[in-house]
N, C-alpha and C positions, 0 to 999 in steps of 0.2 A: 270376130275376125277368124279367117280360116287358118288351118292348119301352114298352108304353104306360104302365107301371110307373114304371119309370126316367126316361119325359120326364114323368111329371104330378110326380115327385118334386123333377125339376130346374125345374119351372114353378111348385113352391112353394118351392123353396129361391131363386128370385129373386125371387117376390113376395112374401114372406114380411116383411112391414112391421105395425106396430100402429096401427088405426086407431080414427077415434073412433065410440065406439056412435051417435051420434048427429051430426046438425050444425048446430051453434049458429049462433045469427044472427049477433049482432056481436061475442060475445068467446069467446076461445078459453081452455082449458084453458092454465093456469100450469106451467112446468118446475121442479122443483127445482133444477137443475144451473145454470138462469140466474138462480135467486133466490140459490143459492152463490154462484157466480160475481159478483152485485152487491156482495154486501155482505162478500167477503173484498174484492175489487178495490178498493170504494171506502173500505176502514178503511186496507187498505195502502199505496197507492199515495201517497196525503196523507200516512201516517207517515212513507215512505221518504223524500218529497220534504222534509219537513219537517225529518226526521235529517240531510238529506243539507244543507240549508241552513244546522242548526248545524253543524255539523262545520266545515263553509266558512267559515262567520261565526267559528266560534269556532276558528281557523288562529293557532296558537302564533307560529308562525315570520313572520307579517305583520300579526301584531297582531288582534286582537278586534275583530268589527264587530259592533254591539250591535242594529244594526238589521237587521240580519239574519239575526241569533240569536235575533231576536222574532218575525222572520214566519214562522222555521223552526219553534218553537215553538207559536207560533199554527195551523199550517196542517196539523201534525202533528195537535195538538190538536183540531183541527176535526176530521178524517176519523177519529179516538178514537169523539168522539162521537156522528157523524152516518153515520159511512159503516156501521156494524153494519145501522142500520136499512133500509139501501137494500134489502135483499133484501125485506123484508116490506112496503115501499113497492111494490114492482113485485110482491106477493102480494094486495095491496089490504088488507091488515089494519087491522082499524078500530084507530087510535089506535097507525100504526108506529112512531114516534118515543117512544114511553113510554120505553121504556130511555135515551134519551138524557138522559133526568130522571135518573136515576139517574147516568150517564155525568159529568153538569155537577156534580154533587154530589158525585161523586171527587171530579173534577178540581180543584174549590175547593177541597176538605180539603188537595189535596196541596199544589195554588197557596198555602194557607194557611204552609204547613210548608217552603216554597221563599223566601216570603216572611219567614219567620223566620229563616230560612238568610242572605237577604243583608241582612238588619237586624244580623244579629249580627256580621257580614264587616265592614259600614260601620264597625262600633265598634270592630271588633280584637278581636272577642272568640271563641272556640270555638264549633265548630257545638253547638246546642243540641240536644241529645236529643229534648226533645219535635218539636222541629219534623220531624227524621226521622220519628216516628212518627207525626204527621200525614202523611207524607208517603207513607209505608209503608204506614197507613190508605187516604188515598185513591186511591193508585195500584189499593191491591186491590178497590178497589170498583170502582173505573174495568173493572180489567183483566175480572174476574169478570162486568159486566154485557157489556162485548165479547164474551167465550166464552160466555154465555148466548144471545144475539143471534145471535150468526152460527150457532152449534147448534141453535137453535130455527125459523129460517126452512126448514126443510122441510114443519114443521108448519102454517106460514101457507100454505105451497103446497099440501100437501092439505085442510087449512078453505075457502081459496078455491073448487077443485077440487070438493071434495064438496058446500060450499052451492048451484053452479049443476049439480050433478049432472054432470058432466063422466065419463066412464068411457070405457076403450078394450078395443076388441075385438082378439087377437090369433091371428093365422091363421100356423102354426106345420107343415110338412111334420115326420112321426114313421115313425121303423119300429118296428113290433111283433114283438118279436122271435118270441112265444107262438106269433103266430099266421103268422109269417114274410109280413108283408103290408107295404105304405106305407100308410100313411093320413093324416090331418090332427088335429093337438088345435085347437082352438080354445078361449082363456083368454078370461073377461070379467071384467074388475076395476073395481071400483065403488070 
């Protein structure tokens, strides 16, 4: 290979970045990886903090703190329902929170079936079957619209993506082997 060869190959393998076919005025092409990134962080983060409050509240060895065991509950339960959608919030999806309609509708089935759980405690009586299965019910709804949500926000990020036409150009240093040459592929993805 020749001298001029080898630097145009090393002056593409440093600038070798993907950019955009075009440049928008005020809003830029959406990531998937930060539309991930939203709406794993904000369902988890509130779960963990929330587990991590019952757990605390609900401390065998220093007694149950009930009020603490509610806001773990509570704050859990919030980012259940609300944090899947953040990825498609910051995808601009018309109508992000739909799932969490879904989400609130678990969660009261199972709420329902938690609350037959300690009606039947208050009495002395045995946990009730059905109320498990409420509970079993809407957990799986609960959990089922979660993994649909956060599986789904790629797709809001190319709907966004492709309604404002957004595409990038990529300039790519290649050797051919055929023809024993360097040259350049340039990809365009719409």
């Amino acid at each position: 290979m020749s001298r001029s060869a080898v630097v145009f190959f090393c002056f593409c393998v440093v600038c070798a970045q993907p950019v955009l076919a075009q440049q928008p005025d005020a809003e830029k092409s959406k990531k998937k990886s930060t539309a991930l990134t939203y709406s794993i962080a904000c369902t988890l983060a509130p779960a963990a903090l929330g587990g991590g409050l019952v757990l605390h509240g609900a401390d065998v060895g220093t007694g149950t703190n009930e009020g603490e065991v509610a806001l773990g509950v509570a704050v859990g339960t919030l980012g259940l329902i609300f944090g899947p959608g953040a990825g498609h919030v910051y995808a601009k999806r018309p109508k992000p929170m739909k799932g969490a309609i879904v989400r609130v509708i678990g969660a009261g089935i199972a709420g329902l079936g938690g609350i037959g759980i300690g009606v039947a405690s208050s009495w002395g009586k045995s946990t009730p079957s059905r109320s498990i299965v409420f509970i079993a019910v809407g957990g799986s709804i609960l959990l089922a619209s979660v993994i649909y949500d956060i599986s789904t926000v790629s797709r809001s990020v190319e709907q966004y993506n492709h309604q404002r036409d957004f595409s990038t150009v990529t300039v790519c240093p290649h050797y051919f082997v055929q023809d024993k040459a360097v040259g350049v592929i340039v990809t365009v993805r719409l």
